[in-house]
C-alpha positions, -999 to 999 in steps of 0.1 A, spaced: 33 152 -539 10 151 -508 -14 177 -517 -23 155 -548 -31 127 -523 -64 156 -512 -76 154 -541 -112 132 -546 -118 115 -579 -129 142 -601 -100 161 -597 -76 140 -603 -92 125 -634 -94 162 -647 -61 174 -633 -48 146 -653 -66 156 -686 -56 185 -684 -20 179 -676 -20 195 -646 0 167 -634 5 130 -647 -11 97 -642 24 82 -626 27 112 -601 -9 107 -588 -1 66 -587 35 76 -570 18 97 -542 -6 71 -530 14 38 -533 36 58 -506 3 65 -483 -3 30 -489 31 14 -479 34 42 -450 5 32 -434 8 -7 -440 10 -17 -404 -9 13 -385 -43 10 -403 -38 -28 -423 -65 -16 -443 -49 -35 -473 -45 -72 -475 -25 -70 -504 -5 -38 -519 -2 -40 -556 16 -8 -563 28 -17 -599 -7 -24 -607 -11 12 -604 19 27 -619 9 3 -651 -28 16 -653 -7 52 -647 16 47 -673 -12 37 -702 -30 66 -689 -3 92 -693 9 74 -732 -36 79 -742 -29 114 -731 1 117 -749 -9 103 -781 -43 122 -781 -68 92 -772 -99 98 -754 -99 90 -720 -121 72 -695 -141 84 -664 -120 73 -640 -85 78 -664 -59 79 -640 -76 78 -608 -60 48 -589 -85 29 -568 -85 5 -536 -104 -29 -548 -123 -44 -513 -110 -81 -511 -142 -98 -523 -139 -87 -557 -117 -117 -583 -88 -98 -597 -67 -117 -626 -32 -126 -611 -40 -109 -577 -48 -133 -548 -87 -129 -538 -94 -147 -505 -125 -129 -490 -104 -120 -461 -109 -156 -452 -81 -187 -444 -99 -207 -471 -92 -190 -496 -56 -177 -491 -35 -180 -515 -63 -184 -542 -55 -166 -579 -81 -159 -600 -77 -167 -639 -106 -140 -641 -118 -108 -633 -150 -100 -618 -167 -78 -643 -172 -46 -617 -135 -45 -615 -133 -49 -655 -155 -21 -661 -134 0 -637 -99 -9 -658 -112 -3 -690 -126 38 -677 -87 41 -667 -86 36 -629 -60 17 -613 -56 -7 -588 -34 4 -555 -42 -32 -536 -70 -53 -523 -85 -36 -490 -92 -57 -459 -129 -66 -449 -147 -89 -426 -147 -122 -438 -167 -133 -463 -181 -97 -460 -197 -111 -423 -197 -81 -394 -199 -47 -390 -167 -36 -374 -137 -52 -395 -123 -78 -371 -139 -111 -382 -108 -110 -409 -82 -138 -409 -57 -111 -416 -64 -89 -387 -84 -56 -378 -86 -28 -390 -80 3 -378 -98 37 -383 -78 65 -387 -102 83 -364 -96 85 -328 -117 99 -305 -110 137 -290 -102 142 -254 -71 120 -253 -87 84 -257 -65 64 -278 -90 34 -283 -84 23 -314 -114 22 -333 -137 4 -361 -138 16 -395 -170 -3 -397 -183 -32 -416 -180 -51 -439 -160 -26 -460 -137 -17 -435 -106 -17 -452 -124 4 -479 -138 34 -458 -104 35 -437 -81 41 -470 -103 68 -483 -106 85 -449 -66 86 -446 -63 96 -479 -47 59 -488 -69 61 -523 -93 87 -533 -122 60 -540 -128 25 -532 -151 -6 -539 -173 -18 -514 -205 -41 -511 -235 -38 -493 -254 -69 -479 -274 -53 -451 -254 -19 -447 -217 -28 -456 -209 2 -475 -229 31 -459 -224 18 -420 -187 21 -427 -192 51 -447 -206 70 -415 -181 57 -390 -152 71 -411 -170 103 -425 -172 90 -464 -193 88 -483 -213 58 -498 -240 45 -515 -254 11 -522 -271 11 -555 -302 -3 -566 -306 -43 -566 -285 -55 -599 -272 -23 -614 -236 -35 -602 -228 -73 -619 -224 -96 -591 -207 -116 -616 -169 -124 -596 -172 -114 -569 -177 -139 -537 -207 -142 -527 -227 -138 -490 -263 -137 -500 -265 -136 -536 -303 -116 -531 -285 -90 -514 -249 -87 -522 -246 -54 -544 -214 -37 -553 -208 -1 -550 -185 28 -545 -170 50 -519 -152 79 -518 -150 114 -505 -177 137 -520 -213 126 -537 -203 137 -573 -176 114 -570 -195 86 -558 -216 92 -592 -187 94 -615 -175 58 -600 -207 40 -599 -215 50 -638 -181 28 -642 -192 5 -622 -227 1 -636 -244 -14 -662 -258 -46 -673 -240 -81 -674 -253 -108 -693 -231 -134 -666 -252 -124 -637 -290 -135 -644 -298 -105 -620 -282 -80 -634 -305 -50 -647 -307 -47 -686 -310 -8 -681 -290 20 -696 -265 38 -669 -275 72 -667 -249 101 -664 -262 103 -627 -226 132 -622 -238 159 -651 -272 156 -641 -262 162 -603 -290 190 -585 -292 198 -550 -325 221 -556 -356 198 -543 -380 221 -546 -414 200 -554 -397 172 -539 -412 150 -510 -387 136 -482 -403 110 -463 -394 108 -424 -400 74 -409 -414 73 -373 -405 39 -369 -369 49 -370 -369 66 -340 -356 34 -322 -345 33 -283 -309 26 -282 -304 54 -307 -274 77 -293 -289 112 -290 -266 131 -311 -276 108 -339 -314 116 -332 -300 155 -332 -281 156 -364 -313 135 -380 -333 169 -371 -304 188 -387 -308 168 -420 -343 178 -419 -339 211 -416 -307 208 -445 -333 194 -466 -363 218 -461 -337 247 -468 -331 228 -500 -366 232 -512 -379 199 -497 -413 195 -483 -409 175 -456 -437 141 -444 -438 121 -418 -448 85 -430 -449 50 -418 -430 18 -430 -447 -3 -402 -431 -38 -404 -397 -18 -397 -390 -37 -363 -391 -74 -379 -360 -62 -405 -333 -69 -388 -344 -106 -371 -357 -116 -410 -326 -103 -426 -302 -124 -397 -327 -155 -411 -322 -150 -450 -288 -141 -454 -271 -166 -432 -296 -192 -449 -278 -177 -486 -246 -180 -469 -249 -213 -460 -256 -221 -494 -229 -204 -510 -200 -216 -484 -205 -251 -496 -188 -248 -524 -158 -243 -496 -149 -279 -494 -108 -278 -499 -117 -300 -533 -111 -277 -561 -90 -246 -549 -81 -227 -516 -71 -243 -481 -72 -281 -480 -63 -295 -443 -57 -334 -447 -50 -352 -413 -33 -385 -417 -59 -413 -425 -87 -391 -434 -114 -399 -456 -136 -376 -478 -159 -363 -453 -133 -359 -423 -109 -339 -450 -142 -315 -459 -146 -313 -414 -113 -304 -412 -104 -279 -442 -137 -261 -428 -132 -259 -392 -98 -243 -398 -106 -221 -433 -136 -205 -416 -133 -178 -390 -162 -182 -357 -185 -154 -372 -187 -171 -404 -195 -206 -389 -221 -191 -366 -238 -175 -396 -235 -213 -414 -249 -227 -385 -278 -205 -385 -283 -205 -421 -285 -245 -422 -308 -245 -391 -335 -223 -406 -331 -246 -442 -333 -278 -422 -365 -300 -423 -392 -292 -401 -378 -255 -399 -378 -246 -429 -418 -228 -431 -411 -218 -397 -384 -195 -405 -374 -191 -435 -410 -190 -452 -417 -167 -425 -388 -143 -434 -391 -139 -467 -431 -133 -462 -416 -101 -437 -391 -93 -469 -425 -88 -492 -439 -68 -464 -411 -44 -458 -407 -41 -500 -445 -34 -499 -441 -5 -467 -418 14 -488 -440 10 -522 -471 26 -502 -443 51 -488 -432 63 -522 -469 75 -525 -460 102 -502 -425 110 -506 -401 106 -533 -369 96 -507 -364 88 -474 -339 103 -449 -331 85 -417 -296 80 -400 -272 56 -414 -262 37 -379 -279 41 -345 -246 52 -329 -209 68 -340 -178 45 -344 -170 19 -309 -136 9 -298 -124 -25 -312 -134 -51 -288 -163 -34 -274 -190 -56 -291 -171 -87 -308 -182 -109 -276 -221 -99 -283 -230 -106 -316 -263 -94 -311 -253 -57 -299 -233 -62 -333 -263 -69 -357 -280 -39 -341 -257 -16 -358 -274 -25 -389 -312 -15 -376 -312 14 -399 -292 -1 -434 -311 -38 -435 -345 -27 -445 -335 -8 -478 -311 -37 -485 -343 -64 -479 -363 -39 -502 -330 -42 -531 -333 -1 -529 -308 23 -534 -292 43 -503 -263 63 -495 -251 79 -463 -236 112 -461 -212 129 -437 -232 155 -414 -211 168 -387 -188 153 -361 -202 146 -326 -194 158 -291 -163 128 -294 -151 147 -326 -164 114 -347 -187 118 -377 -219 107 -385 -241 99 -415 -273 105 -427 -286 81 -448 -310 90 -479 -331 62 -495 -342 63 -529 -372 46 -551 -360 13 -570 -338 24 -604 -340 65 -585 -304 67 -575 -301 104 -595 -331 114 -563 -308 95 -539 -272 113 -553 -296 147 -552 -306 149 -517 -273 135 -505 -258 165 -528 -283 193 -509 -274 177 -476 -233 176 -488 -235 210 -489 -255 225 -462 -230 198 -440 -201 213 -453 -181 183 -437 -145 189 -445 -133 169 -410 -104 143 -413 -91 125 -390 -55 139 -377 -23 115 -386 -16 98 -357 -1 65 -381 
């Protein structure tokens, strides 16, 4: 069955309508990719192959018995380890929280159950959704399937946070996947593995169960192979949740049947700002190309200005850890998860302990700073300061959308890096965000796109950013680029 294990989401949901094959095959095919590339890739934390044959099996007897089925009826899906999954163990990739069971389910992965999809295993990330490169995780790196061309076997990142995600849909391990996006973590892996992704607006995903980062940025979304199926996912996905006070109370559109790659009358919107030093060349080249994809697509292209570009990235690396720290309190080894206990220890040394060995070094840096820039006497000085930037960068792209009606840019300043090359400078590693972190700050929606492999046979993105509630313009000019791109790479089996 390994041709069905080709096959993105739309054409497995319809192949299974239409009983061009069954539910169980399509669960059967991938829970062998799965457990055959287990120890290669570890892009799964857990494999919960009879979740999938279950989902498979209901699937199959609706078919049978004439029922209507979902959007996403027989598809069987990777779930990104930060989402809570009823009876599966959810740890945020972190010590802490092994071994923790939820007696709930986070209400993205709900919605994704009840349109039919099933659940292959919770995919490895970096803990507590912290990096860009997969290998803050208690339970190891990830590997990309990619390799570079030329003989170099580095092994290399998938990209971050949703590493385990964009590695299982590049090897063809699940057709689709879960990710979230705090400042770039579904569309910087998304361009280091050739996927696709997109990061919709601010609160059309429920952020209700799954663990938080920075509750005003953390946003769910999907990944997968190809735009339309991207849009088929996030309409499961979406929609508002009364548990979540942020949630949007908006309708889901049918962003898939409503798909156009014609722009004509449309206004993309190129930033000058985003012409950064640093930026690997072929990037800056394959940027032009996008252009070019897009004017042939009807586009009139504008150069604009989002000015306060440059202070993004040091305001986002004040605001988030300042959320995180917030959040990772609750982290105390009181109620549930890792409790370390030395002899003789009293309440406070118990919480030193449990925290010093549940939390990973990237995630206690990122506490550090967050509690820093909250402390007294810091406080206006930082975070006032940042969240000031925030309202500026939100306002650049309002005057923006004046011009334009999205914006395309590149997705990362550079293709996928060898594992190891930047873990020991975590500011080299926040740059790889320079591009994502503005639309996330701005709660926008934005999707990268594969555009072409570079001179080391690795792809890269092009990311499109949309107006606030626009993901149908986003999904469009990420269609028009889709197919001009005509990106059918994948990385050769090596695992």
């Amino acid at each position: 069955m390994s041709e069905i294990t080709e096959l993105g989401v739309k054409a497995i949901r319809d192949g299974v309508a239409g009983g061009e094959f069954t539910a169980r095959e399509v669960a059967e095919a991938f829970n062998a990719n799965v457990a055959a590339a287990a120890e290669a890739l570890n892009a799964f934390i857990v494999a919960t192959p009879d979740k999938a044959m279950e989902a498979a099996e209901k699937v199959d007897a609706d078919r049978a018995a004439g029922k209507p089925l979902g959007k996403m009826a027989g598809v069987p899906i990777g779930m990104k380890d930060l989402f809570a999954t009823q009876g599966v163990q959810t740890t945020a990739a972190s010590h802490i929280l092994e071994g923790f069971v939820p007696e709930y389910e986070s209400t993205v992965s709900q919605k994704l159950w009840d349109a039919g999809a099933g659940m292959l295993g919770k995919l490895n990330l970096d803990q507590f959704a912290m990096g860009s490169s997969n290998e803050t995780s208690y339970f190891g790196n990830v590997a990309s399937p990619w390799r570079r061309s030329g003989g170099d076997n580095a092994v290399l990142a998938p990209g971050g946070s949703s590493g385990g995600s964009s590695a299982a849909v590049a090897a063809r391990l699940c057709p689709a996947a879960t990710g979230t996006d705090t400042g770039g973590s579904i569309r910087q892996p998304a361009a280091f593995t050739g996927i696709t992704g997109i990061k919709p607006t601010y609160g059309r995903c429920s952020r209700w169960g799954v663990v938080a980062f920075a509750s005003s940025l953390d946003q769910a979304g999907p990944m997968a192979r190809s735009v339309e199926d991207c849009a088929i996912m996030l309409e499961a996905m979406a929609g508002f949740d009364p548990k979540d006070s942020t949630s949007l109370d908006l309708p889901v559109p049918e962003w898939s049947a409503s798909l156009d790659a014609d722009l004509k009358g449309k206004k993309v919107g190129i930033p000058r700002e985003y012409r950064m030093e640093g930026t690997d060349e072929e990037i800056l080249q394959s940027w032009d190309q996008g252009i070019a994809w897009l004017k042939d697509a009807g586009a009139d292209v504008v150069d604009i200005t989002l000015p306060h570009t440059k202070y993004a990235l040091p305001a986002y690396y004040i605001i988030a850890p300042a959320e995180a720290s917030s959040n990772l309190a609750r982290y105390d080894g009181v109620r549930y998860g890792l409790r370390e206990l030395p002899e003789g220890a009293n309440l406070q040394e118990m919480y030193a302990a449990t925290r010093a060995a549940g939390f990973g070094d990237e995630v206690k840096r990122r506490i550090l700073i967050g509690t820093y820039v909250l402390s007294a006497g810091f406080y206006d000085a930082y975070y006032t300061q940042a969240q000031k930037v925030r309202a500026l960068i939100a306002r650049d792209f309002e005057k923006a959308w004046a011009e334009c009606d999205v914006i395309l840019a590149p997705t990362t300043p550079t293709a996928a890096f060898a594992l190891g090359d930047k873990v020991d400078d975590p500011l080299a590693m926040y740059l790889n965000d320079v591009f994502s972190v503005p639309a996330s700050l701005a709660g926008l929606p934005a999707m990268s796109v594969p555009a072409g492999l570079n001179s080391d046979g690795l792809p890269l993105g092009l990311q499109v950013i949309g107006k606030a509630f626009d993901e149908q313009g986003v999904l469009n000019a990420g269609l028009a680029i889709e197919q001009r791109a005509g990106f059918t790479a994948k990385p050769e089996k090596w695992w």
